[in-house]
Structures are given as C-alpha cells and as structure tokens.
C-alpha positions in Angstrom: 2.5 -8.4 -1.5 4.4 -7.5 1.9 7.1 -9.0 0.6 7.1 -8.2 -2.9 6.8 -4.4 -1.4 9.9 -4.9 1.0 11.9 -5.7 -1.4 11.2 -3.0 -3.8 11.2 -0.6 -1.6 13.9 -1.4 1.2 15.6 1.1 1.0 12.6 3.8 2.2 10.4 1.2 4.4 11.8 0.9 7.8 8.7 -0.8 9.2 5.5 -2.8 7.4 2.4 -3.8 8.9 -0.2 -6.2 8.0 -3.3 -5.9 10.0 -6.5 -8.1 9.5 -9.9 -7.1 9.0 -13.3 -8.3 8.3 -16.5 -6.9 6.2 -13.8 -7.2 2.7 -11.3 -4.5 4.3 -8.3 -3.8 2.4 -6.0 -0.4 2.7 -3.1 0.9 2.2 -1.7 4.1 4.6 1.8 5.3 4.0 2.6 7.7 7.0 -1.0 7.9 7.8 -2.2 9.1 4.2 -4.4 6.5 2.6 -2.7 5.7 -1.0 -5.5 2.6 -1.4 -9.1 1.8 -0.2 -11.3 -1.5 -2.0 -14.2 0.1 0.5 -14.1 3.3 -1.8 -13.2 2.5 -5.2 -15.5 -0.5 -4.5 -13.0 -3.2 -6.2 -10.3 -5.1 -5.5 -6.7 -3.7 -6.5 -5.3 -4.5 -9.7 -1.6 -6.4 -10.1 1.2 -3.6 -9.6 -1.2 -0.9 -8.8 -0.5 -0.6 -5.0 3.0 -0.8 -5.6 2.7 1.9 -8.4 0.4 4.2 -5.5 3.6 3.5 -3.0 6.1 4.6 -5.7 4.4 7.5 -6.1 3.8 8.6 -3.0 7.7 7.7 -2.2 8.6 10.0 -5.3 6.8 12.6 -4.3 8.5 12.5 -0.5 11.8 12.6 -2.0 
C-alpha cells in the first residue's frame, strides 16, 4: 500500500511512514488528521478506499 500510495500521490507526499502496532492497529493520519481507523469503524479497509480518503483529503488541501 505504501508504495502503491507513493506513487499515486508523489507529487504531494514528501515523507511516508509505516509504524507497527499490536492489538489489530491500523490508521491512517495525513498531517495529523486521522482519514482512517479499523479500531473505529471496527473492519478492515476495503481495496482503494484509503487511497480514495487520501485523495480526498489532498483535494480538499488544494
């Protein structure tokens, strides 16, 4: 996904990390706003969908 997200979106990411977790952890914060949370919506994140939140949130910036 870090990848796939790079490469989409190179021109407006200067800097991507990925940081492990335990306990089924996975979120996504763009300039400390949380786009994406499986510990709230309870489910795991559906192919595109992130990258959908990130365009979004890129649009919206712009």
């Amino acid at each position: 996904m870090a990848a796939q997200l790079l490469e989409i979106h190179r021109q407006a990411i200067q800097q991507l990390s990925l940081i492990p977790a335990k306990g089924g952890c996975f979120e996504v914060e763009v300039n400390g706003q949380l786009l994406y949370s499986k510990l709230q919506t309870e489910r795991h994140a559906e192919a595109g969908e992130v990258e959908g939140l990130i365009a979004a949130y890129l649009d919206q910036q712009a």
